[in-house]
C-alpha positions as CSV (number, residue, x, y, z in Angstrom):
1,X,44.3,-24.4,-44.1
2,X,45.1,-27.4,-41.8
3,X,43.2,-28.3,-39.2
4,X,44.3,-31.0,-36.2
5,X,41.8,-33.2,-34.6
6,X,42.3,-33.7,-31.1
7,X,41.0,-35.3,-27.5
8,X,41.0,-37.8,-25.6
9,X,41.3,-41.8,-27.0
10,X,37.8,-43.1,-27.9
11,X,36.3,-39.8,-28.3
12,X,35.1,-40.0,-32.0
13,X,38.0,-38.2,-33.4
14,X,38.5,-40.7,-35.9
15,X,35.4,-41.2,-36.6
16,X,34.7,-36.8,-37.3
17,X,38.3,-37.3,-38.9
18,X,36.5,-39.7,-41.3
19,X,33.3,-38.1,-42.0
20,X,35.1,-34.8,-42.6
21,X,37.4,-36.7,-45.4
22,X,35.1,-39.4,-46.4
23,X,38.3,-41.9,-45.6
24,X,37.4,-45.5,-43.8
25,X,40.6,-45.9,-41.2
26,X,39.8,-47.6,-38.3
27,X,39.1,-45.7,-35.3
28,X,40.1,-48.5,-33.0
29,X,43.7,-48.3,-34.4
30,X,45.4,-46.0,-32.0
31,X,44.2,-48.4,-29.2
32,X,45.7,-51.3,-31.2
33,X,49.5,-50.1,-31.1
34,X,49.1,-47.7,-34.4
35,X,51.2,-44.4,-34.1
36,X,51.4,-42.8,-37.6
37,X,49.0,-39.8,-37.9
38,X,45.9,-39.8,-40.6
39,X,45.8,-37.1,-42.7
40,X,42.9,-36.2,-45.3
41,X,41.5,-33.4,-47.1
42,X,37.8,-32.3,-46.1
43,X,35.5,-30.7,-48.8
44,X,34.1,-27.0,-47.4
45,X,30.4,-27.4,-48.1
46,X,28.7,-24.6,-49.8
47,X,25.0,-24.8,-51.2
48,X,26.1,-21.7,-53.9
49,X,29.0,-24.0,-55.8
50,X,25.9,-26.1,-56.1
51,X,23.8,-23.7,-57.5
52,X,26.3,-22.4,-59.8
53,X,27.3,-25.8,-60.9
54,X,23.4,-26.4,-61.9
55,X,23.6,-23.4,-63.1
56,X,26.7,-23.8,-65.7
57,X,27.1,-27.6,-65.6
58,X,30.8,-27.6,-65.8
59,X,33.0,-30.6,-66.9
60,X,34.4,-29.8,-63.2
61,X,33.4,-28.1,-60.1
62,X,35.6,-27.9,-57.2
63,X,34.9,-26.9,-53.0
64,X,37.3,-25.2,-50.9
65,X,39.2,-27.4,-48.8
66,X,40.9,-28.0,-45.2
67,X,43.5,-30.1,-44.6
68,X,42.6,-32.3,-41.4
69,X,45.0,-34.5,-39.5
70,X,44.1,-36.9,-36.9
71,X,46.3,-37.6,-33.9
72,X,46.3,-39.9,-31.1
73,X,44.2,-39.3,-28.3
74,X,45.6,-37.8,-25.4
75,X,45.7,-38.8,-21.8
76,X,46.6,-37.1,-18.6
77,X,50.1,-36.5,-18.2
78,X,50.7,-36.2,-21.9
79,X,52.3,-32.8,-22.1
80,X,54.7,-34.2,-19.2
81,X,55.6,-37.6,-21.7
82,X,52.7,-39.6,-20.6
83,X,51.4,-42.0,-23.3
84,X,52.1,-40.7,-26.8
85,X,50.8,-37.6,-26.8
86,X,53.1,-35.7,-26.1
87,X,54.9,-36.7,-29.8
88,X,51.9,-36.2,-31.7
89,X,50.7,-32.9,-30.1
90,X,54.2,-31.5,-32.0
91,X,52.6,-33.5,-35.1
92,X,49.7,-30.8,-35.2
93,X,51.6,-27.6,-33.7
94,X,51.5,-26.2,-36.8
95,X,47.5,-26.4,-37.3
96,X,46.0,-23.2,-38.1
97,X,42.8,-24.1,-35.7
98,X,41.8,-27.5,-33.9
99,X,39.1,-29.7,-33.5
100,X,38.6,-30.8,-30.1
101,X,36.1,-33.7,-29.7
102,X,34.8,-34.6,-26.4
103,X,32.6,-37.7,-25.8
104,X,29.0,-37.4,-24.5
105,X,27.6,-40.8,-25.5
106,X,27.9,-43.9,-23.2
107,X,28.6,-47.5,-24.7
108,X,29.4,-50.6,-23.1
109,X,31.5,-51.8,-25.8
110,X,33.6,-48.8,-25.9
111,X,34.9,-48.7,-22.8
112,X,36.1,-44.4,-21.2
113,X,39.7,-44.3,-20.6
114,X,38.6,-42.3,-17.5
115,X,36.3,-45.1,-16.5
116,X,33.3,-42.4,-16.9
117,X,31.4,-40.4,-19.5
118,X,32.1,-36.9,-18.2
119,X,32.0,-34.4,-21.4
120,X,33.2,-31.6,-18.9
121,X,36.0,-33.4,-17.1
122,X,37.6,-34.2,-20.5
123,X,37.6,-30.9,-22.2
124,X,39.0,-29.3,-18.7
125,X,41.4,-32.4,-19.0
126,X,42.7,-32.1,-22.8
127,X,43.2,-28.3,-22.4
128,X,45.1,-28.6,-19.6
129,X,47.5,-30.7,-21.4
130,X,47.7,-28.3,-24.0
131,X,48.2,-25.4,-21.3
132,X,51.2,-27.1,-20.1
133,X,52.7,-27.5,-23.4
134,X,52.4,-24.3,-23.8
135,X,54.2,-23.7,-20.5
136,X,57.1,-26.1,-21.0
137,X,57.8,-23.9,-24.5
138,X,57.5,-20.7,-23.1
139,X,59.8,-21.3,-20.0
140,X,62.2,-23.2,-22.3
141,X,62.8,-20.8,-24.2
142,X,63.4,-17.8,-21.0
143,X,65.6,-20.1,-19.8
144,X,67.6,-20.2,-23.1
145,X,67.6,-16.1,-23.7
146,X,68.5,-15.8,-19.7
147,X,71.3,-18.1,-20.1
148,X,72.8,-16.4,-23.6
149,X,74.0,-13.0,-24.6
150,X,71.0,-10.5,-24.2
151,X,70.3,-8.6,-27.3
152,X,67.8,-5.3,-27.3
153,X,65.5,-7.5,-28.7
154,X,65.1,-9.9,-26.5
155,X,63.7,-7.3,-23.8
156,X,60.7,-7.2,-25.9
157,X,60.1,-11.2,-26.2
158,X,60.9,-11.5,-22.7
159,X,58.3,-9.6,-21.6
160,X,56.0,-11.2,-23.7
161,X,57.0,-14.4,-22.1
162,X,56.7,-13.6,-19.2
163,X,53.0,-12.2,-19.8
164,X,52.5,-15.6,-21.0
165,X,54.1,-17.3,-18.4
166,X,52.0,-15.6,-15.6
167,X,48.5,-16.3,-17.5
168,X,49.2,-20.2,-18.0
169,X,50.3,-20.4,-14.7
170,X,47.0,-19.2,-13.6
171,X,45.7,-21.9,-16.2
172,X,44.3,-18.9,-18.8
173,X,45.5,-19.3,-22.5
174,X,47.4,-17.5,-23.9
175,X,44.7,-16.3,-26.7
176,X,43.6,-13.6,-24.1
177,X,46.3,-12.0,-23.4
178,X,46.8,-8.1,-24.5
179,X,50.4,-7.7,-26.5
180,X,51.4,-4.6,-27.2
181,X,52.3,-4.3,-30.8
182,X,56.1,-5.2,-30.5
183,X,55.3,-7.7,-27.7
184,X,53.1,-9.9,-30.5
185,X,55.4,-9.4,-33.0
186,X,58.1,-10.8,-31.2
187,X,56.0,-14.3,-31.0
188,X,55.3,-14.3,-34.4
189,X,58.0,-17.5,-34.7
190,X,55.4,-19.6,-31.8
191,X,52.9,-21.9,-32.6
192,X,50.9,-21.9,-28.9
193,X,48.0,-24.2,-28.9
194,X,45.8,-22.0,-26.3
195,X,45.8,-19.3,-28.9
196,X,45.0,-21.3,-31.8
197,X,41.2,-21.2,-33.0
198,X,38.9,-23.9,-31.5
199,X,35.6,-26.1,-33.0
200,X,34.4,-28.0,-29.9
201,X,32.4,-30.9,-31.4
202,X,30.2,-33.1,-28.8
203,X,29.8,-36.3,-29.9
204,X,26.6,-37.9,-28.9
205,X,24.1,-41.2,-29.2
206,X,21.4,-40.9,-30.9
207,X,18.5,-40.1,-27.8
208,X,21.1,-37.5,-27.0
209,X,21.0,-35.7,-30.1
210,X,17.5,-35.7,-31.2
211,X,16.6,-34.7,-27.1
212,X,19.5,-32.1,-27.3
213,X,19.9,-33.0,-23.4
214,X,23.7,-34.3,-22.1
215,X,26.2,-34.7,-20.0
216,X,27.5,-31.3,-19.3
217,X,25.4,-29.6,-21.7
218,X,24.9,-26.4,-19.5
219,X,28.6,-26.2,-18.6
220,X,30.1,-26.7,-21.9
221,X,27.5,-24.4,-23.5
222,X,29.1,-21.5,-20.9
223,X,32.6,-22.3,-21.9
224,X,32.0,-21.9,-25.6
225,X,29.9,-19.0,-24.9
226,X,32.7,-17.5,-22.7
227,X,36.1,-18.0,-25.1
228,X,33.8,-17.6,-28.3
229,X,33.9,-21.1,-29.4
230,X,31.6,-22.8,-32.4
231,X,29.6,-25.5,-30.4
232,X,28.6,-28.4,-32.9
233,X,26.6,-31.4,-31.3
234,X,27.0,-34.6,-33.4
235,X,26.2,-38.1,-33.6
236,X,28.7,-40.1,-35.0
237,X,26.5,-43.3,-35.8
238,X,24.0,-40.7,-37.5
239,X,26.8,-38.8,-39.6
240,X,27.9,-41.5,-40.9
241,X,24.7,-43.1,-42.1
242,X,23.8,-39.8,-43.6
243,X,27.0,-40.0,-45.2
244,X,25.8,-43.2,-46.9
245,X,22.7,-41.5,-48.7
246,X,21.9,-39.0,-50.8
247,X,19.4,-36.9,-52.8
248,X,15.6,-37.1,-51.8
249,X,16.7,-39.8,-48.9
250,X,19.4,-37.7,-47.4
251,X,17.0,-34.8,-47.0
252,X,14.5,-36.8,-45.9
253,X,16.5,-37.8,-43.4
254,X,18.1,-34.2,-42.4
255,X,13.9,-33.1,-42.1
256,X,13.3,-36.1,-39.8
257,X,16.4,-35.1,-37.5
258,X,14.5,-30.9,-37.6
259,X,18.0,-30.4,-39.9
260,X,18.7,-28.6,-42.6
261,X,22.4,-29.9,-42.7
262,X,24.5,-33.0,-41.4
263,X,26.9,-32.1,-38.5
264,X,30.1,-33.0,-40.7
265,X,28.7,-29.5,-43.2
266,X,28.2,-27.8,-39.8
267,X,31.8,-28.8,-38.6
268,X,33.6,-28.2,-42.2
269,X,31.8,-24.8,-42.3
270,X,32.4,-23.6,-38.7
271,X,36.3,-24.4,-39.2
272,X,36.3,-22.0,-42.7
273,X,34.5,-19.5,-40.2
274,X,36.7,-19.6,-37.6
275,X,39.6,-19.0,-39.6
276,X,38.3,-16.4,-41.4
277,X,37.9,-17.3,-44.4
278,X,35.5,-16.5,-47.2
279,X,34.9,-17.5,-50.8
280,X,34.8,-16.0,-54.2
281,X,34.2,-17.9,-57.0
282,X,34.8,-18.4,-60.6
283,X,32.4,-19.7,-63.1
284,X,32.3,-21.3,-66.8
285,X,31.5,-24.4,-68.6
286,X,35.3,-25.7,-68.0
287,X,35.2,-25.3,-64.1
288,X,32.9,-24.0,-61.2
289,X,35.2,-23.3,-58.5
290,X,35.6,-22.4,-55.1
291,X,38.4,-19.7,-53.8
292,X,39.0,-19.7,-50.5
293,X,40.6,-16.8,-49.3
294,X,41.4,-14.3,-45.7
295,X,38.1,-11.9,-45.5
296,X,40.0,-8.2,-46.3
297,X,42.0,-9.7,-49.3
298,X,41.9,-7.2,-52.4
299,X,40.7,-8.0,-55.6
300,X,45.0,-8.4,-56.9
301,X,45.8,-10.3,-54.7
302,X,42.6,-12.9,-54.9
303,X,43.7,-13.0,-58.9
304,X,47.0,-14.6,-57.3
305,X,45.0,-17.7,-55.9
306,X,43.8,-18.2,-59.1
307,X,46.8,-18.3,-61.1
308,X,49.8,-15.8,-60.2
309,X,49.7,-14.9,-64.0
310,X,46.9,-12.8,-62.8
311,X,47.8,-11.1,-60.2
312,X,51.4,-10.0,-61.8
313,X,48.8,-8.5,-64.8
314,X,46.0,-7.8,-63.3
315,X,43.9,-5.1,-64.9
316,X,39.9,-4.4,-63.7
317,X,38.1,-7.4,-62.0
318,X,34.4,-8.0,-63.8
319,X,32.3,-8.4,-60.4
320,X,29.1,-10.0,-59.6
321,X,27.1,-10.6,-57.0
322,X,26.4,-14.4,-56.1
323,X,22.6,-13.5,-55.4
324,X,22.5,-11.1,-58.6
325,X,23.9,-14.1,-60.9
326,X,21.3,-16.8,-60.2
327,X,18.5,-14.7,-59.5
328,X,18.8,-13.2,-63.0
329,X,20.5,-16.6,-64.5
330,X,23.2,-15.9,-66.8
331,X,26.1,-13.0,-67.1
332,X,24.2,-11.5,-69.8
333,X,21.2,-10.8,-68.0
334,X,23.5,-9.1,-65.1
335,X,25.2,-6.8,-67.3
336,X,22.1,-5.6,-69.0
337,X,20.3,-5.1,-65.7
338,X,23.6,-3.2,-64.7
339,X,24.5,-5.2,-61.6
340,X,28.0,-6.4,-63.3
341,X,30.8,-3.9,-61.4
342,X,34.4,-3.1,-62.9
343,X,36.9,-3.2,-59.6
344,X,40.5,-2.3,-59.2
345,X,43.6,-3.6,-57.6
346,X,42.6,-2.5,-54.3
347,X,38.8,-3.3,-54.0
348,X,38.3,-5.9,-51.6
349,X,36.5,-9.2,-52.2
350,X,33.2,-9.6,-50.6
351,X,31.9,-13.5,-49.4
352,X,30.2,-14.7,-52.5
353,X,31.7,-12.3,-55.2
354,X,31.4,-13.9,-59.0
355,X,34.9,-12.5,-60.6
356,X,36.1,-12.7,-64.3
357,X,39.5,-11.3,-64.3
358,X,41.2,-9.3,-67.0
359,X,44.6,-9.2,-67.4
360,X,47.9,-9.0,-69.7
361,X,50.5,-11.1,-70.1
């Protein structure tokens, strides 16, 4: 799972990049002449590896993970060679969903490369820049079948182009647009950005976030609403003190903020979402770990993430329930209250299934 972190320069993107990965890099950098591209691994938070770690107190426990990468801001004019963001938006074309941070807060030491704090203006702005690179492929690459020898297959692609072509000229991405079967397989080889999955984080100052009133609150709340989008407010300078504390302290401090979770847990979590993802897990006093996996995926080919030694001799899966297991407390305890299910190759992991594979080598 990689994720890209985008927006405009001295939006918090570094700073959301480094709560998300617990890394230190300086988020002034970009505006210091730096070019290379951060890249980190953020830890999926999820209160049952907790529990199940209590519960077993393993010599390891391991979270699902996303890989994050954390590009240069962009500016107007960057799909067109403006700035550097141009070269950097081909640095996270590949992400399977993005980050886009937009900046709410107002600071005079951190000065708005538009001149003004206008959360609305700079989402429209960032999106439009990834419109148009959308654009510039899709018209490249008509040109290059219109100019070659036209294959059968091509008639197909082109008029899936061309379907695209029409809706980001009308500024609508390309994520909306209905493909008939053939027509989306023949873009399966594209990496668009406007149909990629989205997390629009609002970073906010503190009044901001514990009033829950901003700049363009109303208007970015419809947009999210409208395209489906995971709205997370946040406050940098708060995240990262949270990040600082923990136990009784950090919870103190969630309560005090009417929170039951920091906004990095929100962020990490509404990412695994939005990718559709869910978790099983498996349990023991070696390791408690995480499995992330595509919600649908069958019990076989689950075994594969754990080890492909599994999947090729997969037998029966012993399933559990999450809730089952530490309501009752230990395996034993499931199996006598007959909650503990034999699966086959084909049944298909639920979000929060305990699983003890059996297999032969």
């Amino acid at each position: 799972m990689k994720i890209g972190v985008i927006g405009l320069p001295m939006s918090g993107k570094t700073t959301v990049f480094n709560l998300l990965t617990q890394a230190r890099h300086e988020t002034s950098a970009y505006l210091t002449g730096r070019r290379e591209t951060n890249v980190g691994v953020a830890r999926v938070p999820d209160k049952r590896v907790d529990h199940l770690a209590a519960l077993y107190k393993p010599r390891k426990t391991t979270y699902a993970t996303i890989e994050v990468f954390d590009v240069v801001g962009l500016v107007r004019g960057s799909a067109a060679g403006q700035g550097v963001g141009n070269e950097f938006l081909n640095v996270i074309r590949d992400a399977d969903a993005l980050i886009h941070v937009v900046r709410a807060f107002s600071s005079p030491g951190v000065a708005h490369v538009e001149g003004s704090v206008d959360p609305w203006r700079d989402l429209q702005t960032v999106n439009y820049e990834l419109l148009l690179s959308d654009l510039d492929v899709v018209e490249k690459r008509i040109a290059k079948i219109q100019a070659g020898k036209r294959k059968p297959e091509h008639e197909v692609e082109l008029a899936a182009l061309e379907k695209c072509r029409a809706a980001l000229t009308e500024e609508k991405p390309i994520q909306g647009i209905a493909f008939t079967p053939g027509e989306a397989a023949s873009l399966r080889g594209f990496t668009f950005f406007t149909e990629k999955p989205v997390i629009l984080v609002v970073n906010l100052d503190e009044a901001q976030f514990r009033t829950g009133d901003y700049p363009g609150e109303a208007e970015l709340a419809a947009w999210a609403a409208e395209h489906c989008v995971p709205l997370v407010p946040v406050c940098g300078q708060l995240e990262a003190e949270i990040l600082e504390l923990s136990g009784e302290d950090r919870e103190a401090f969630l309560a005090d903020l009417g929170l039951s979770e920091s906004g990095v847990e929100r962020i990490a979590r509404a990412a695994y979402r939005r990718l559709g993802y869910i978790s099983f897990f498996t349990v023991g006093e070696d390791e408690v770990r995480a499995w992330p996996i595509h919600a649908g995926t069958c019990a076989k080919e689950a075994a594969g993430k754990v080890h492909s030694d599994l999947e090729r001799g997969f037998i029966r899966a012993e399933v559990v329930s999450y809730d089952d297991l530490v309501r009752l407390g230990t395996l034993a305890k499931v199996r006598e209250a007959g909650l503990l299910r034999l699966e086959g190759k084909d049944y298909v992991v639920r979000d929060g299934d305990v699983i003890h594979y059996r297999f032969a080598l």
